[in-house]
C-alpha angles and dihedrals in degrees: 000000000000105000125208121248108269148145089255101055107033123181106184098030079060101059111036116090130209082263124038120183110206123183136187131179102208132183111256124131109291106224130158088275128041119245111280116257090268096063106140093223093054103088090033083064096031086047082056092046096056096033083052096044094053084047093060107048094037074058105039090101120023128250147156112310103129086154097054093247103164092045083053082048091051091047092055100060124107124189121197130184108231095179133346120194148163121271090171137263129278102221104199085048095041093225137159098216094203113188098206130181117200139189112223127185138162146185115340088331124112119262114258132205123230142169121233127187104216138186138213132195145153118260100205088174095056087024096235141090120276118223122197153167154197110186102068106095084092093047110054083035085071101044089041083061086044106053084050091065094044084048093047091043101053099020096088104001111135156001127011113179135180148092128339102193125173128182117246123271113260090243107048100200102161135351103282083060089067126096113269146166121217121195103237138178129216111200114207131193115184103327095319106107129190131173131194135194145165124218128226097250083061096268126143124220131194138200148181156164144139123256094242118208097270082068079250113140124185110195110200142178155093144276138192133201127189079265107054153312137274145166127217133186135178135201123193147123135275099228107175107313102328120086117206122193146181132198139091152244100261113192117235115270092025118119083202135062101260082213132008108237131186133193131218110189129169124192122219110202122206116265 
């Protein structure tokens, strides 16, 4: 079953550690000494690295994206070099030892500033300069958080619309006993979900419930008319982005659903 990115089942908060090592061959001109720390290529690749690594692991089990929200994440990090220098070479790794300290944002978020430790050495094998390091476990910890506010906050968040449509009562009496379908609109934030809707007699009816982590959502509530009083309640399935529901309006003071009702809902996300 595909879960939805939260902050109960992680993915990627599962998966990075306090220490990730992350390591690129790229092609820049092989020669007896790596590039120095200020090579202009060098957060451009480093920028690719980190964007790749927090791809995979948000990937690494599958769940609901249906609106390609982590690749919209990915495409809203920016990366900047702030400084790049020198913390000497090892000589018997060849390798260029860089201190650098970047500024990473993403999103709608604010940018933040972090130090990474970073290597570089030739790659006489692939014919290019491996770049490497050790401090961005708290990095990508950090963006990983943040990419499952920016998923929770745009999953779900808005308008469903469709059709509200309920069988006739066995005794038709008058015309509010007759089948019908009603346009409605269930308005989400987050995962909370409420619908509203007036009835043609002049009654009012309210409903709510909360998308779980199974994608299941149960809408539930009462209404109430001049006339009389009833409750309602549905229980379906987010699929996508349609949401398909049974149940029924039940009057109030009876054990049975006095008609049997379904909702067809789609949800349209911002582009």
């Amino acid at each position: 079953m595909k879960r939805s990115f939260s902050g109960k089942a992680n993915p990627v908060l599962r998966t990075v550690c306090s220490v990730v090592i992350l390591g690129a061959t790229v092609g820049l001109t092989a020669c007896a000494k790596p590039p120095d720390c200020s090579s202009p290529s060098l957060a451009d690749n480093l920028h690719k690295m980190l964007v790749g690594k927090l791809g995979e692991l948000a990937r690494n089990e599958p769940f609901d994206d249906p609106n390609g929200l982590i690749d919209k994440f990915l495409a809203s990090v920016r990366f900047e070099t702030i400084t790049a220098v020198s913390d000497g070479y090892d000589s018997n790794a060849k390798k260029q030892l860089c201190k650098m300290s970047v500024s990473v944002e993403a999103a709608d978020t604010k940018p933040e500033t972090w130090a990474l430790p970073v290597g570089l050495q030739n790659d006489q094998e692939k014919g290019g300069v491996f770049i490497s390091t050790e401090g961005a476990g708290p990095l990508l910890l950090s963006l990983s958080e943040k990419l499952d506010r920016y998923y929770q906050a745009h999953r779900f968040s808005g308008a469903w619309t469709g059709a509200y449509a309920c069988e006739g009562i066995d005794a038709e009496e008058t015309d509010a006993d007759k089948a019908f379908s009603q346009q409605v609109t269930m308005k989400v934030v987050n995962r909370a979900a409420k619908l509203e809707r007036t009835t043609p007699d002049g009654g009012f009816e309210k409903l709510a419930g909360e998308i779980a982590e199974d994608l299941s959502l149960i809408v539930a509530g009462d209404g109430r008319s001049p006339d009389e009083r009833w409750k309602a309640g549905y229980e379906g399935t987010v699929k996508g982005n349609s949401y398909t529901a049974k149940g029924g309006i039940q009057r109030q003071g009876l054990a049975e659903d006095m008609r049997q009702c379904e909702l067809n809902l789609t949800f349209k996300p911002e582009r």
